[in-house]
C-alpha positions as CSV (number, residue, x, y, z in Angstrom):
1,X,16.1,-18.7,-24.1
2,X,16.4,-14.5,-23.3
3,X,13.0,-12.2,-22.8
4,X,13.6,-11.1,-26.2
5,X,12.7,-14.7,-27.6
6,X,9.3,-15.7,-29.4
7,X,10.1,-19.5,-29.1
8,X,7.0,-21.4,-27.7
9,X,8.9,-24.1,-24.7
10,X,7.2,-27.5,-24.5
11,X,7.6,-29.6,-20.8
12,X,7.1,-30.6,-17.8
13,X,5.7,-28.0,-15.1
14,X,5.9,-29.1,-11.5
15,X,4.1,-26.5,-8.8
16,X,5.5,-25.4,-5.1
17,X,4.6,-26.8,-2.3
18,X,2.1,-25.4,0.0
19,X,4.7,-25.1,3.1
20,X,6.6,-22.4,0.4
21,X,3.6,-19.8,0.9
22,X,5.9,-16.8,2.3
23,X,9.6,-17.7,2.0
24,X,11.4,-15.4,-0.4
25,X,12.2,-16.3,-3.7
26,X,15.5,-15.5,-5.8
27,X,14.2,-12.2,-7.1
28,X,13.8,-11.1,-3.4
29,X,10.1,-11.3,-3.9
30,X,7.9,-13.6,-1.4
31,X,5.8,-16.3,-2.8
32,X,2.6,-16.8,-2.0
33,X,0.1,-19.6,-2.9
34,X,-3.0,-17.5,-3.8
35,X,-0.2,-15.3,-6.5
36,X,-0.5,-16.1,-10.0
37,X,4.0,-16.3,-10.3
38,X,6.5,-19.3,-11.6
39,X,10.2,-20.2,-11.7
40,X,11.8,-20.5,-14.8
41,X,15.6,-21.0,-15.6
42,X,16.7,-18.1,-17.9
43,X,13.7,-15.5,-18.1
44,X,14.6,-12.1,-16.6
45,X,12.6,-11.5,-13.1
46,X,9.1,-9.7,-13.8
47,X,8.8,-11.3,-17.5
48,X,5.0,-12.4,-18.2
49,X,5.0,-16.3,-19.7
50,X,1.6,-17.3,-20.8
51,X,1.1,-21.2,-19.6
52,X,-1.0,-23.5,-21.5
53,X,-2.5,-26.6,-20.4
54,X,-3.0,-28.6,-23.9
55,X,-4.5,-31.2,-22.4
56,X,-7.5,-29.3,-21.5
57,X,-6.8,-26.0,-23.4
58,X,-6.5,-23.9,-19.8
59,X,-3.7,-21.4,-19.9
60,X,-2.6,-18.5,-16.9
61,X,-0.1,-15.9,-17.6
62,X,2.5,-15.7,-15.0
63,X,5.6,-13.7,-13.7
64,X,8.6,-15.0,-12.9
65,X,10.2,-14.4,-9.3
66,X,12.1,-17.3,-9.3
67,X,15.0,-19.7,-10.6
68,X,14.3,-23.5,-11.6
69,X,13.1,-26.2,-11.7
70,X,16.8,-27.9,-11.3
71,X,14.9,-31.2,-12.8
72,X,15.7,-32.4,-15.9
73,X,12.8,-32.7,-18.5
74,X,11.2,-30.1,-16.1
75,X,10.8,-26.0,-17.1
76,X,9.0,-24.4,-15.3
77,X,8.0,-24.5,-11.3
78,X,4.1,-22.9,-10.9
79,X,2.3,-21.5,-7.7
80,X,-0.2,-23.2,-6.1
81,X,-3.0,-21.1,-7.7
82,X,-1.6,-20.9,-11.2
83,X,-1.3,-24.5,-11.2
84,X,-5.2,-24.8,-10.4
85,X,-6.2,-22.7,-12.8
86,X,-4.2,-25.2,-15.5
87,X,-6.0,-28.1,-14.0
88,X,-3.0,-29.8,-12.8
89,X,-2.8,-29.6,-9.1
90,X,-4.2,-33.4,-8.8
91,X,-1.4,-34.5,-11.6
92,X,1.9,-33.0,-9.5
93,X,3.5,-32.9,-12.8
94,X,2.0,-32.0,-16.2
95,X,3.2,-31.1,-20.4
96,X,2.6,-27.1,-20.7
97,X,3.3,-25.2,-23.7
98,X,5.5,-21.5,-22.3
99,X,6.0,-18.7,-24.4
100,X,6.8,-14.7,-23.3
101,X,3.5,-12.8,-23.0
102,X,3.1,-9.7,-24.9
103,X,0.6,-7.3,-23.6
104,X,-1.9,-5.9,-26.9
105,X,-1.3,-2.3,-27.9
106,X,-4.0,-0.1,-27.0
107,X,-4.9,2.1,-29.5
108,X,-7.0,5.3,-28.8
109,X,-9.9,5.7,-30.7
110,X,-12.6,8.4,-30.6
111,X,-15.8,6.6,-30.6
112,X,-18.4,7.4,-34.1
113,X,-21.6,8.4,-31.5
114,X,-19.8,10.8,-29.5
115,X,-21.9,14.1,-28.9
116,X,-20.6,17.2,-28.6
117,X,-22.7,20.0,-27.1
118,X,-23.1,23.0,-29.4
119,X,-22.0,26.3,-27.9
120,X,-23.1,29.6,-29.3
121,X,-21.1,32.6,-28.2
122,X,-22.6,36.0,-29.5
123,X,-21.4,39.4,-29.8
124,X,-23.2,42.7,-30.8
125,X,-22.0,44.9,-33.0
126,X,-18.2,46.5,-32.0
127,X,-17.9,44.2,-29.3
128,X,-15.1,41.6,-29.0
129,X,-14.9,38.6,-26.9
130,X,-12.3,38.9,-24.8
131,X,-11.4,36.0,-22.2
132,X,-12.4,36.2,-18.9
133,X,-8.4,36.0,-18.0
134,X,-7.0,39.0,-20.5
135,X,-9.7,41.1,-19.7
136,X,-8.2,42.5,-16.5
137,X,-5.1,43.1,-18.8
138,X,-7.0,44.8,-21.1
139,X,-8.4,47.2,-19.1
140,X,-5.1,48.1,-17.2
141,X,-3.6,48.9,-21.0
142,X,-6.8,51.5,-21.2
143,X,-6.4,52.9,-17.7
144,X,-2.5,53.6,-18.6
145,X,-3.3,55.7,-21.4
């Protein structure tokens, strides 16, 4: 299953364990418990995999750093922390539904109640407006002639 693939993976997730909290991972990262990051056999490195918990409807999004679990039935290792948020720290080994996260499109909008000040600009009669910035340019075209 590639980075490019919608599939939704049903199975087992298992979570480091606490002495990992610093050692490097395969992606050259560290791990840490307190980082919301996962193993996962075939997602590129820095992929986002939402993680649901269906037994209590809890779900964390997660990046990969790492390679594994190497256990069969088992796909996908958690962090300590992303493992508590799913509820499954006590279990050691729980059913998770894993499928590539997709950040929303932001669309920009102008908001309906947005005020604009008015701005008046007068002239009198045979005047121009010049800017501020041409008008030195302007007068050094009169002064040549």
């Amino acid at each position: 299953m590639g980075e490019n693939s919608f599939a939704q993976q049903r199975g087992k997730a298992t979570f480091y364990a606490k002495r990992m909290n610093g050692h490097r991972t395969a992606s050259g990262e560290r791990l840490y418990n307190d980082s919301l990051v996962c193993a996962h056999k075939t997602h590129k490195f820095g992929t986002l995999l939402r993680v649901v918990n269906p037994a209590n409807g809890k779900e964390v999004i997660v990046k990969v750093i790492d390679r594994g679990p190497y256990v069969k039935g088992r796909i996908i290792d958690l962090s300590i922390r992303a493992a508590r948020e799913l509820g499954i720290l006590s279990q050691g080994v729980a059913m998770v539904e894993v499928s590539v996260y997709r950040k929303p499109a932001e669309v920009p909008y102008k908001p309906e109640d947005y005020d604009l000040p008015e701005i008046e600009i007068e002239a009198t009669a045979g005047e121009s407006i010049i800017p501020q910035w041409q008008d030195s340019i302007v007068i050094n075209d009169r002064n040549k002639k």
